[in-house]
C-alpha positions as CSV (number, residue, x, y, z in Angstrom):
1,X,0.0,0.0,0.0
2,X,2.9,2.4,0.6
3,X,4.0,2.9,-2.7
4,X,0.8,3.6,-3.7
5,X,-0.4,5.8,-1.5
6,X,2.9,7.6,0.7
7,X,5.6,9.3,-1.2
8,X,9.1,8.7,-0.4
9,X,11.3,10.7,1.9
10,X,13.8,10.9,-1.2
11,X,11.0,12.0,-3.4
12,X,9.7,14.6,-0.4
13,X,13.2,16.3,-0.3
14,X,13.0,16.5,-4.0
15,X,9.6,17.9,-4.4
16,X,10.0,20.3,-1.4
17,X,13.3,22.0,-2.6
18,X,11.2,22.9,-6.1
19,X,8.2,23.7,-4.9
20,X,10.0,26.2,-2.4
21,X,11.1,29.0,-5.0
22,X,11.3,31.5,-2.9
23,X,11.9,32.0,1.5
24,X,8.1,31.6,2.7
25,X,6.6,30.2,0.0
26,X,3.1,28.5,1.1
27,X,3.0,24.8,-0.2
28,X,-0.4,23.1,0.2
29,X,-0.1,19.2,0.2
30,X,-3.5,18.1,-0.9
31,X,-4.3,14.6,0.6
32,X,-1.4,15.4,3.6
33,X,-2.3,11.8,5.8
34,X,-0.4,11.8,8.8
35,X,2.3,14.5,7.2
36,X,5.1,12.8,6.0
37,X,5.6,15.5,3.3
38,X,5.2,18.3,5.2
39,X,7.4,17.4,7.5
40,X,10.2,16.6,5.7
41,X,9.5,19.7,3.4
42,X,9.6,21.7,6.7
43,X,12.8,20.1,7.9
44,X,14.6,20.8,4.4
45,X,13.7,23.8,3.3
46,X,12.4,27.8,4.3
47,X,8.8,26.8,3.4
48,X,5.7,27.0,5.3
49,X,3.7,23.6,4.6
50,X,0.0,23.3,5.0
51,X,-1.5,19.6,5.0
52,X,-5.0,19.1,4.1
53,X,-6.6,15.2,5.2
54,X,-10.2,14.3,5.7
55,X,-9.3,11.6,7.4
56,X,-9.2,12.4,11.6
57,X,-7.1,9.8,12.7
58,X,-4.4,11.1,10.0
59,X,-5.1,14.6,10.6
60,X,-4.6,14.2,14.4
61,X,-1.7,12.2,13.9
62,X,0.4,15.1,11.9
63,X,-0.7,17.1,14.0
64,X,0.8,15.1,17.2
65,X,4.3,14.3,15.0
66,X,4.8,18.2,14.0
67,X,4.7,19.2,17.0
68,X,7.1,16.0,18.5
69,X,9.6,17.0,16.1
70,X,9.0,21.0,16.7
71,X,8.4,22.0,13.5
72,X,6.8,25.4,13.3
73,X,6.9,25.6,10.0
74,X,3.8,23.8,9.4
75,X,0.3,23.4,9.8
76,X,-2.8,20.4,9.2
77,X,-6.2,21.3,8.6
78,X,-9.2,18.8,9.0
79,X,-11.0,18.9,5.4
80,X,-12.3,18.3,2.4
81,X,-10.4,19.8,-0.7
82,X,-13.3,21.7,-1.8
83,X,-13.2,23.9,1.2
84,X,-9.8,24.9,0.7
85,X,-8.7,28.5,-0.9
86,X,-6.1,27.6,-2.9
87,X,-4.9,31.1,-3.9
88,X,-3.6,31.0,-0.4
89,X,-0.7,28.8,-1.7
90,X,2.2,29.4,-3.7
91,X,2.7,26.0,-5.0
92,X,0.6,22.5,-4.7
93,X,1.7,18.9,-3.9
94,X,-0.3,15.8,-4.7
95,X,1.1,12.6,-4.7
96,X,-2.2,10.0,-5.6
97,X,-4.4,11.6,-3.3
98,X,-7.5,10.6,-5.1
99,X,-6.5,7.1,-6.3
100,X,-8.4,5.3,-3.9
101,X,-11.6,6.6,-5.1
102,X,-10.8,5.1,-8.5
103,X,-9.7,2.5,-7.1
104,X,-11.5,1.0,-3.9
105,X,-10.6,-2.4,-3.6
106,X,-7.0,0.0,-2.4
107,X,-8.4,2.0,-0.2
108,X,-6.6,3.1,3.2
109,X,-9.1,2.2,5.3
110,X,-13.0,2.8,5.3
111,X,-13.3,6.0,7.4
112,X,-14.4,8.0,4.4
113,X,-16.8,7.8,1.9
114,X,-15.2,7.0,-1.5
115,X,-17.1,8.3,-5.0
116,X,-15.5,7.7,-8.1
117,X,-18.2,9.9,-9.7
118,X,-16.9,13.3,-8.0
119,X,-12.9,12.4,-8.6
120,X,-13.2,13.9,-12.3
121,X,-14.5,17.2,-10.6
122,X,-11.9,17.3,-8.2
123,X,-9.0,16.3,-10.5
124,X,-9.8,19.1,-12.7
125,X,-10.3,21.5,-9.8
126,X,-6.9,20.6,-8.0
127,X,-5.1,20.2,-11.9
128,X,-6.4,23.7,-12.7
129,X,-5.1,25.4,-9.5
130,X,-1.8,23.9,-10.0
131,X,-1.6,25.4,-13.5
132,X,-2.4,28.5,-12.0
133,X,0.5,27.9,-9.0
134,X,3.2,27.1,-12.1
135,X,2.0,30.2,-14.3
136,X,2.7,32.7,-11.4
137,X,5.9,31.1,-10.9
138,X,7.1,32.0,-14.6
């Protein structure tokens, strides 16, 4: 399941270091679980991460680990995606966050409600803000 659902520390570092263009940038990880990106972003670069999970348990976990490893560079909000205001953010990270709602029979657990029919919406939503995010960058 990890390799289809968690990304890498190696790939984290990676991803962190570009989406961090600038000191303070705001990088929203869409789909943050317990907040394995954000963390390591925060622990490798200038960034200020912001993890979105509407899962609890994962939610309240981050939550519990940022603060272990005193990182104050970060933050986890309890949501759904469509709540979010993404021109908040400077950049966007999403590593299969909706793959389990096109595909079930891998889902992380059953403490949400999974609809393959609103994925499309919310790809587009998420792959539209991102354009946006790459265009300001230049």
């Amino acid at each position: 399941m990890s390799e289809i659902h968690f990304t890498p520390v190696e790939v984290a570092k990676i991803a962190a270091a570009y989406l961090v263009d600038k000191p303070g940038a705001k990088v929203l990880d869409i789909g943050s679980g317990a907040g394995k990106f954000c963390m390591v972003g925060a622990a490798c670069t200038n960034g200020f991460f912001t993890g979105v999970e509407r899962r609890k348990n994962l939610f309240l976990l981050s939550e519990i680990l940022s603060k272990s490893h005193s990182l104050v560079n970060t933050d986890f909000i309890h949501a759904d995606i469509m709540e979010i205001e993404f021109p908040a953010f400077n950049a966007i990270y999403f590593f299969n966050s909706f793959y389990e709602n096109l595909f079930q029979q891998d889902a992380i657990d059953d403490s949400v409600k999974l609809d393959e029919d609103r994925t499309p919406f919310i790809l587009n939503l998420c792959g539209n803000n991102c354009v946006k995010c790459l265009s300001a960058r230049g």
